[in-house]
Biopython code that builds the backbone (N, CA, C, O; Angstrom):
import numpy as np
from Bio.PDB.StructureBuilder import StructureBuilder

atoms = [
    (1, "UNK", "N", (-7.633, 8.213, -9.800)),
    (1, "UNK", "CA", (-7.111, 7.491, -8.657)),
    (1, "UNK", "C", (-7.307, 8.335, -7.412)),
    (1, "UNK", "O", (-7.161, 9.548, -7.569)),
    (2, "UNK", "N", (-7.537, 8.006, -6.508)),
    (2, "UNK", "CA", (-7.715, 8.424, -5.038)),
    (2, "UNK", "C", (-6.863, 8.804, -4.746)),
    (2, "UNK", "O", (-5.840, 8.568, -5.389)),
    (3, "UNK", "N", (-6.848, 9.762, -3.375)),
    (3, "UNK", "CA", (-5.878, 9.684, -2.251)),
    (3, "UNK", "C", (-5.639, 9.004, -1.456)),
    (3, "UNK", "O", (-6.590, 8.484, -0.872)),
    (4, "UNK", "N", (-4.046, 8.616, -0.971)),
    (4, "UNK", "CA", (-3.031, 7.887, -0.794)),
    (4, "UNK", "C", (-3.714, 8.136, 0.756)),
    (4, "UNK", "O", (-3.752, 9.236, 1.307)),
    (5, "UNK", "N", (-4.467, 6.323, 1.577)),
    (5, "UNK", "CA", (-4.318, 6.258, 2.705)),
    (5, "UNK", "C", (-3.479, 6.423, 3.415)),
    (5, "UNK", "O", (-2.356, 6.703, 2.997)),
    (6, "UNK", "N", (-3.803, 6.280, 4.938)),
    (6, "UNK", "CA", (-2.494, 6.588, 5.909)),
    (6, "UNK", "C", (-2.142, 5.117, 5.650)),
    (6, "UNK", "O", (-2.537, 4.210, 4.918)),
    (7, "UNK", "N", (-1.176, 5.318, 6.632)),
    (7, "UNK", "CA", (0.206, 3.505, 6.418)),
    (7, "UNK", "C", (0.249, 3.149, 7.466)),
    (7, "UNK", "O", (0.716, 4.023, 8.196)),
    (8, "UNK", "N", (-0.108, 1.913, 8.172)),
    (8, "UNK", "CA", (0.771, 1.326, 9.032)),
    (8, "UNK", "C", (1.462, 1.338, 8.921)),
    (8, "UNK", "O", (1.847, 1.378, 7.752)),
    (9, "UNK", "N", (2.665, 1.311, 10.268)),
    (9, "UNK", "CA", (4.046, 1.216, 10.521)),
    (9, "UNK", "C", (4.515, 0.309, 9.420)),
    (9, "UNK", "O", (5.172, 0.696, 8.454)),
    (10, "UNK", "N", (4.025, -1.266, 9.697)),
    (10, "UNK", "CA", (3.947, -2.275, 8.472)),
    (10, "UNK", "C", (3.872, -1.921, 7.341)),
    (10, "UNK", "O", (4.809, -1.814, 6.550)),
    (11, "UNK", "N", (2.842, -1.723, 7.169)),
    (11, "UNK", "CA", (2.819, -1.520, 5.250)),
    (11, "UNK", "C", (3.541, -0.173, 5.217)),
    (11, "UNK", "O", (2.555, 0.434, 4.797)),
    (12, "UNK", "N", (4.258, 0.566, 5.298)),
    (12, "UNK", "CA", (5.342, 1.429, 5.340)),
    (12, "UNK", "C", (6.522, 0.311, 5.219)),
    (12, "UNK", "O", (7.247, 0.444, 4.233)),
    (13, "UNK", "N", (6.707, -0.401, 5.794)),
    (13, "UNK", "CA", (7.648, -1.193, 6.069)),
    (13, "UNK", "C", (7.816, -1.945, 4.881)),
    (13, "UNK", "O", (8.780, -1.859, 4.121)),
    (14, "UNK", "N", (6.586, -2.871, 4.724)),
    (14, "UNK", "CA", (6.744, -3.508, 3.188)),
    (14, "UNK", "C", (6.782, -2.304, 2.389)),
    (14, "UNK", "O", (7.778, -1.710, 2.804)),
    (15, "UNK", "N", (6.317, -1.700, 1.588)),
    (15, "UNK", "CA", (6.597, -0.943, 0.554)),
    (15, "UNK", "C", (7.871, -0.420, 0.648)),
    (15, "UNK", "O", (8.320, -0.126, -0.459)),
    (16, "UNK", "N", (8.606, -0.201, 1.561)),
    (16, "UNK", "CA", (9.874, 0.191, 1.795)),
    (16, "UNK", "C", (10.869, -0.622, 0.997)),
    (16, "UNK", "O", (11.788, -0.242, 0.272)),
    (17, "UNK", "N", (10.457, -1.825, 1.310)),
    (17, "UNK", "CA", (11.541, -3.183, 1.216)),
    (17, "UNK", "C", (11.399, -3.697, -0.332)),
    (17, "UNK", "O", (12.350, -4.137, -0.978)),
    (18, "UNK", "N", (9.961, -3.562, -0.861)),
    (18, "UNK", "CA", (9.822, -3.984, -1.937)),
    (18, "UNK", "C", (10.020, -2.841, -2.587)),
    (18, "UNK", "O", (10.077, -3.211, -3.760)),
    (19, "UNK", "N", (10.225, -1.168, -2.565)),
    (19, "UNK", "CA", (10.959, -0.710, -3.616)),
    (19, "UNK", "C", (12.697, -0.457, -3.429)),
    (19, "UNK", "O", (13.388, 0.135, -4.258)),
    (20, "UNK", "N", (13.212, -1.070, -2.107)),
    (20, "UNK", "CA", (14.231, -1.377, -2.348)),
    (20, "UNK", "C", (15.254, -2.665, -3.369)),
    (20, "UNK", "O", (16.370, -2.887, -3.837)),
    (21, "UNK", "N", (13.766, -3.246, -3.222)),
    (21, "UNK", "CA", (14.195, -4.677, -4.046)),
    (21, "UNK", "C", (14.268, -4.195, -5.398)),
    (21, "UNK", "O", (15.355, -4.187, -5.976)),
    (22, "UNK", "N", (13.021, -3.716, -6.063)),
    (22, "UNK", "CA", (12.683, -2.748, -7.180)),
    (22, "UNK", "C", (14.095, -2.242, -7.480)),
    (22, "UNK", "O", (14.727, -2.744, -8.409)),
    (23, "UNK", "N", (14.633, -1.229, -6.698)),
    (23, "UNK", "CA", (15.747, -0.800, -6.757)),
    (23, "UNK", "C", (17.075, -1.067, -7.723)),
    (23, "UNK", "O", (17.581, -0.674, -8.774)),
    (24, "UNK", "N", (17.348, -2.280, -6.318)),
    (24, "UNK", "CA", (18.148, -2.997, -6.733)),
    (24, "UNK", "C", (18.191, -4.022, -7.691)),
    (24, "UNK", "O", (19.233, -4.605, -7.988)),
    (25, "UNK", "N", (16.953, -4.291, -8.246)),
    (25, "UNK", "CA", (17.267, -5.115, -9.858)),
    (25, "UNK", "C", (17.066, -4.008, -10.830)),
    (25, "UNK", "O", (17.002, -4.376, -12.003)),
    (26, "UNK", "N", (16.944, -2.652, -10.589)),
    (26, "UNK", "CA", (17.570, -1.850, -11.600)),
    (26, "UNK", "C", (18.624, -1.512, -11.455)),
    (26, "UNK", "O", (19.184, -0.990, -12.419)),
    (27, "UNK", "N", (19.291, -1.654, -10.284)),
    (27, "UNK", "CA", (20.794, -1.116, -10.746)),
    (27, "UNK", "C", (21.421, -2.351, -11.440)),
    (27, "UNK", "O", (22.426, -2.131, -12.116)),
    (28, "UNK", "N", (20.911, -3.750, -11.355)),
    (28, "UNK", "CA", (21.353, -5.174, -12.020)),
    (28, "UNK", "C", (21.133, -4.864, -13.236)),
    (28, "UNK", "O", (22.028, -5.021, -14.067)),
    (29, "UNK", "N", (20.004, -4.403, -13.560)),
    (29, "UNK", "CA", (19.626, -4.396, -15.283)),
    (29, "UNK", "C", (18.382, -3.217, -15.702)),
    (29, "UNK", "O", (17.344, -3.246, -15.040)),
    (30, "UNK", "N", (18.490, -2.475, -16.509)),
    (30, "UNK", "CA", (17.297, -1.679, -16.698)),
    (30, "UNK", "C", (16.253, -2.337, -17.485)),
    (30, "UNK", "O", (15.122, -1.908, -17.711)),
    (31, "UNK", "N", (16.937, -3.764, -17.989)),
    (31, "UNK", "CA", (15.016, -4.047, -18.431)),
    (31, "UNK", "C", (14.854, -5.228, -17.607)),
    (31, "UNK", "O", (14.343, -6.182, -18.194)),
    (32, "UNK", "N", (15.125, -5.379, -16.542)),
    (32, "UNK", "CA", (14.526, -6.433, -15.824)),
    (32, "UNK", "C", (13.499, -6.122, -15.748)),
    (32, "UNK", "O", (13.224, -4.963, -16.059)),
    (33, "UNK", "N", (12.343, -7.127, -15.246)),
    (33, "UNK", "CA", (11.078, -7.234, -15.003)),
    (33, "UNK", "C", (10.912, -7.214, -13.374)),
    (33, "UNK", "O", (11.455, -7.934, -12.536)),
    (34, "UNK", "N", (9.837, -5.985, -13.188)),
    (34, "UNK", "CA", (9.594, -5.653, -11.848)),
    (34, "UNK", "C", (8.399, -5.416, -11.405)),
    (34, "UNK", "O", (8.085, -4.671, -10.476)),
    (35, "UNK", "N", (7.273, -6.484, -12.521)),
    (35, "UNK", "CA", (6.137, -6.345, -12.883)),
    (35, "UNK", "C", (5.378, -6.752, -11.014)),
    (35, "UNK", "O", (4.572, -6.132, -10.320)),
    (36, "UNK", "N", (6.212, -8.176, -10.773)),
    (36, "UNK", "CA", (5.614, -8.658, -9.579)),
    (36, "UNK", "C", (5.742, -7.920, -8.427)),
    (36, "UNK", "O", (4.885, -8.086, -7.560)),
    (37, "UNK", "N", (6.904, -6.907, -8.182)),
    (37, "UNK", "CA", (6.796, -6.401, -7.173)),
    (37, "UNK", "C", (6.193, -5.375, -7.080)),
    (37, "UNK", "O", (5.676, -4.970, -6.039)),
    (38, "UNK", "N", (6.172, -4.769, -8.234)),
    (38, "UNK", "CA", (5.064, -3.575, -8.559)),
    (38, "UNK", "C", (3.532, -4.041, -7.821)),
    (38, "UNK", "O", (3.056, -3.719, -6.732)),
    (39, "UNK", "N", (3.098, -4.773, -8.718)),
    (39, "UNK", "CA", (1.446, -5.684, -7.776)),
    (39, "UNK", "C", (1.658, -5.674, -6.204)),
    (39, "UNK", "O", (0.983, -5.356, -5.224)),
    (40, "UNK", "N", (2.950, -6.187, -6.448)),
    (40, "UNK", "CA", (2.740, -6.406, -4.443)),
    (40, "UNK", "C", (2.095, -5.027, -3.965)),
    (40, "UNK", "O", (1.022, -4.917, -3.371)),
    (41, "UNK", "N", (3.248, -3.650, -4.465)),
    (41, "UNK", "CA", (2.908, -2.834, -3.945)),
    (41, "UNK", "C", (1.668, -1.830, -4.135)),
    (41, "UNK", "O", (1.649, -0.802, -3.458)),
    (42, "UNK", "N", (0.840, -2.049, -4.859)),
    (42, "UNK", "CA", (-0.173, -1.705, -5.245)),
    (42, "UNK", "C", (-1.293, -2.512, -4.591)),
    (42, "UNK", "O", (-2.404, -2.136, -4.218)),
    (43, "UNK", "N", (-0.478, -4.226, -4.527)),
    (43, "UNK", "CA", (-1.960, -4.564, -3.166)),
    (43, "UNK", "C", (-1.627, -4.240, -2.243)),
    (43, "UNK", "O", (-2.604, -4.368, -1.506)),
    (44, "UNK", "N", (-0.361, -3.635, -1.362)),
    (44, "UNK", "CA", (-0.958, -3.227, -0.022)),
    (44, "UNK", "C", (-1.188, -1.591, 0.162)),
    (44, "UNK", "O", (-1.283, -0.874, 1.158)),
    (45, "UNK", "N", (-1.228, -1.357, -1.172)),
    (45, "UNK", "CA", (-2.117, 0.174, -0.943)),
    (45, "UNK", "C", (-3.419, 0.030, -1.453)),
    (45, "UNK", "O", (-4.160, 1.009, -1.360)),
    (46, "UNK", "N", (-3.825, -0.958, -1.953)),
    (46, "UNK", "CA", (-5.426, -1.338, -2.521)),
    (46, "UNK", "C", (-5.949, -1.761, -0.769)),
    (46, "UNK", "O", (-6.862, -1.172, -0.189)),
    (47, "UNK", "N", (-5.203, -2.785, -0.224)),
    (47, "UNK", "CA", (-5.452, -3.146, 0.876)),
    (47, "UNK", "C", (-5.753, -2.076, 1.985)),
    (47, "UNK", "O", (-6.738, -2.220, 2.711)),
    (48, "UNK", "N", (-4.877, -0.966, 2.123)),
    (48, "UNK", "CA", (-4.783, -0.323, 2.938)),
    (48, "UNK", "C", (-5.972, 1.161, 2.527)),
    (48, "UNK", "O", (-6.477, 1.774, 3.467)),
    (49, "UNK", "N", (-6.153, 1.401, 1.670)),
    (49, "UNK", "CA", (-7.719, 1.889, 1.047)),
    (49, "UNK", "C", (-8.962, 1.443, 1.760)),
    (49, "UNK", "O", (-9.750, 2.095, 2.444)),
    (50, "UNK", "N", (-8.942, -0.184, 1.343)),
    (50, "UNK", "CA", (-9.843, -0.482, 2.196)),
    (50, "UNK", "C", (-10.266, -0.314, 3.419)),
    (50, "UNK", "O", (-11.382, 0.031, 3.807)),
    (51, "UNK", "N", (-8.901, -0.691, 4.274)),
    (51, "UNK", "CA", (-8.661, -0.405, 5.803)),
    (51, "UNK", "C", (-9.299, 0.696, 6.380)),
    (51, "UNK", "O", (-10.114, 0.770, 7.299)),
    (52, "UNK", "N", (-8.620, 1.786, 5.455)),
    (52, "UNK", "CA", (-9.311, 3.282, 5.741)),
    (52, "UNK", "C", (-11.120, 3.470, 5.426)),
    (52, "UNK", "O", (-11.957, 3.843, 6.248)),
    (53, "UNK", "N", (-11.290, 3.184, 4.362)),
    (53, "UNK", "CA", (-12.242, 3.320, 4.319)),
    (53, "UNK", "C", (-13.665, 2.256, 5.253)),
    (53, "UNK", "O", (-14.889, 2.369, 5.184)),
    (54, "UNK", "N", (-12.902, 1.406, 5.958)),
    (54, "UNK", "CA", (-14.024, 0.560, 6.360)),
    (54, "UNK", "C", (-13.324, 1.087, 7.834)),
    (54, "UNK", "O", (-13.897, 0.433, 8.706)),
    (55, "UNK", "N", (-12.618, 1.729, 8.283)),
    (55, "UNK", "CA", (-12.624, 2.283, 9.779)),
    (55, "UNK", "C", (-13.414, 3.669, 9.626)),
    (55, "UNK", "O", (-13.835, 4.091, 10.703)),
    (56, "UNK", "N", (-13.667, 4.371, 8.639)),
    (56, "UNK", "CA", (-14.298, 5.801, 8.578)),
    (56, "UNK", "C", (-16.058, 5.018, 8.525)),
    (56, "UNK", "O", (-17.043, 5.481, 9.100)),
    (57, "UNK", "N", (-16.026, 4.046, 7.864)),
    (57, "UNK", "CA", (-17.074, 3.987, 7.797)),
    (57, "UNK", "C", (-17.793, 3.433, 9.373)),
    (57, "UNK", "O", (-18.886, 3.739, 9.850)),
    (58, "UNK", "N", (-17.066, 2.812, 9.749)),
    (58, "UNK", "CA", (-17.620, 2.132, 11.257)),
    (58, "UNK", "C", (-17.328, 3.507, 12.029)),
    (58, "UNK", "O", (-18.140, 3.402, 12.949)),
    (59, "UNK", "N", (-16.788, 4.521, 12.193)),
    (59, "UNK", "CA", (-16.726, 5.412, 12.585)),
    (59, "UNK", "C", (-18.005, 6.453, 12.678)),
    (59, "UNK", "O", (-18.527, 7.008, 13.646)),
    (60, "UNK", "N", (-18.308, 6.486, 11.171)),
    (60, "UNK", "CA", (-19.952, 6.960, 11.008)),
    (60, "UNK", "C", (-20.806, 6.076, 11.430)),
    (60, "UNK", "O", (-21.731, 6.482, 12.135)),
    (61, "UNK", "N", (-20.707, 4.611, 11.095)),
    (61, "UNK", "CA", (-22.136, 4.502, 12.209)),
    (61, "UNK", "C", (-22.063, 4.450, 13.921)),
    (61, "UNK", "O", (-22.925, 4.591, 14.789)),
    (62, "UNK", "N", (-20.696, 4.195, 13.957)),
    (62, "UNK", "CA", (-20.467, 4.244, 15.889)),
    (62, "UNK", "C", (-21.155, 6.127, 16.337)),
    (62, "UNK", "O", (-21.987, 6.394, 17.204)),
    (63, "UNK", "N", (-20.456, 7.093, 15.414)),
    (63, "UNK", "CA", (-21.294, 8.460, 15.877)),
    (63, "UNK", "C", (-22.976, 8.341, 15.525)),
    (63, "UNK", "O", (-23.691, 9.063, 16.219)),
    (64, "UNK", "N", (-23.490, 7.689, 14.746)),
    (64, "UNK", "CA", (-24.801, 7.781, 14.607)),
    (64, "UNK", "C", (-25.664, 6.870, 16.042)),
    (64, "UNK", "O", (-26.792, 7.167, 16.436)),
    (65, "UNK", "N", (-25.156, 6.212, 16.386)),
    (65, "UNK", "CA", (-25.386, 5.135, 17.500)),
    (65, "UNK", "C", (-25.306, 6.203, 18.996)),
    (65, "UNK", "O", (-26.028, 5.956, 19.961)),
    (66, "UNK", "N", (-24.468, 7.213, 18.990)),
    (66, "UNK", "CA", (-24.552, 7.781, 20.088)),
    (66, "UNK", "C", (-25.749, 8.529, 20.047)),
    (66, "UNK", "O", (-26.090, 9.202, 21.019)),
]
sb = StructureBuilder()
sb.init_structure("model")
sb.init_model(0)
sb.init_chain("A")
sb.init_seg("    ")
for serial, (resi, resn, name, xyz) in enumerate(atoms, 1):
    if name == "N":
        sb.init_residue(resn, " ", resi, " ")
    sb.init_atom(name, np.array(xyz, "f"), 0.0, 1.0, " ", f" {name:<3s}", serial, name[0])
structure = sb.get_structure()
């Protein structure tokens, strides 16, 4: 697995909220299912991978252009 992009303010924000939610249906129950919020948070760090990597990349060709 890679290293952990930077975060928007936002997606800081969601991941915040969704492992508070996480959280709090473990203090409700330890075998609840927390399968869905898990995904959430894994797509907006899949998402935010991307982000990074397609601003580094326009980055290299904007310096090759100069």
């Amino acid at each position: 697995m890679g290293q952990d992009p930077k975060f928007t303010p936002g997606e800081v924000a969601q991941i915040a909220w969704y492992t508070a939610r996480m959280a709090k249906r473990g203090i409700a129950s330890q075998t609840v299912y927390q399968g869905d919020l898990e995904r959430k948070v894994d797509r907006i760090i899949d998402a935010a991978r991307e982000r990074t990597d397609r601003e580094a990349a326009e980055a290299r060709e904007n310096g090759k252009r100069k």
